[in-house]
N, C-alpha and C positions, 0 to 999 in steps of 0.2 A: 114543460119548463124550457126556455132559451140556454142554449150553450152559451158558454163564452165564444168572443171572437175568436179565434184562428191568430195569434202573434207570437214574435219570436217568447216571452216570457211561457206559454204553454207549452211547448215542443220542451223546456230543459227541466219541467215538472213530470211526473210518472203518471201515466194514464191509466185507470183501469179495463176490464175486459172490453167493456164497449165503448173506448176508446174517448172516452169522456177526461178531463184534468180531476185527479184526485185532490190534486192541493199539496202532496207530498214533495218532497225535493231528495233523487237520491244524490247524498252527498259523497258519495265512495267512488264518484264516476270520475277517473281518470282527468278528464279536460276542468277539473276543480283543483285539481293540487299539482302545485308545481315541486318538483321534486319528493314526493309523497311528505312535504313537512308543512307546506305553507297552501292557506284554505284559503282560494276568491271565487268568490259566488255572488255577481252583482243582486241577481234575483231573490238569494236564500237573505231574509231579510232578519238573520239571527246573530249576533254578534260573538260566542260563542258556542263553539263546535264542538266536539267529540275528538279527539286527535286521533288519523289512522291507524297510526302504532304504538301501543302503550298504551298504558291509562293518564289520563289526565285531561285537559281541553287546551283548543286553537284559538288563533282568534280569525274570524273572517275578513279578510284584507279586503275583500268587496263592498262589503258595510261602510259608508262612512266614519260612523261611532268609532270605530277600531284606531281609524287614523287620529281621531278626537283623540283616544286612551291613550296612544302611541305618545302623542307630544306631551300632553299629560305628565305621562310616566318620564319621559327626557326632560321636561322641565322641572319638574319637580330633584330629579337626581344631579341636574346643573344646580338647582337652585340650592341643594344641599354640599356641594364640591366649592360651591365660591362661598358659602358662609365658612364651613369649615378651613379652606385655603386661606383665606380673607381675615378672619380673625386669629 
């Protein structure tokens, strides 16, 4: 069976014994959270995450979707502040 190539996207995924890409992504590694609260992971191609601390979920700032949800959610809570101001 052909390995995959050799690229940066396989060095930030967990290898097994022989060194092979498992597919896994550890998401606990340090150079993924800025300030242990906010998850970006260009590679981790999940939109929500597990949060570090506590129960509950993140969202992945690396994911584009996130940034989708993000304006989303601002639009929608603008679009609710000028009907209710407005009328």
């Amino acid at each position: 069976m052909a390995c995959p190539p050799e690229d940066v996207r396989v060095w930030t995924r967990e290898r097994d014994q022989g060194g092979r890409d498992s597919g896994l992504t550890h998401r606990d590694d340090d150079k993924y959270w800025r300030g242990g609260l906010i998850y970006i992971n260009r590679e981790d191609h999940t939109l929500l995450v597990p949060r570090r601390f506590g129960l509950g979920w993140t969202l992945n700032f690396g994911n584009p979707g996130a940034a989708i949800l993000m304006a989303g959610v601002v639009a929608l809570i603008s679009l609710l502040i000028t009907l209710r101001l407005g009328g």
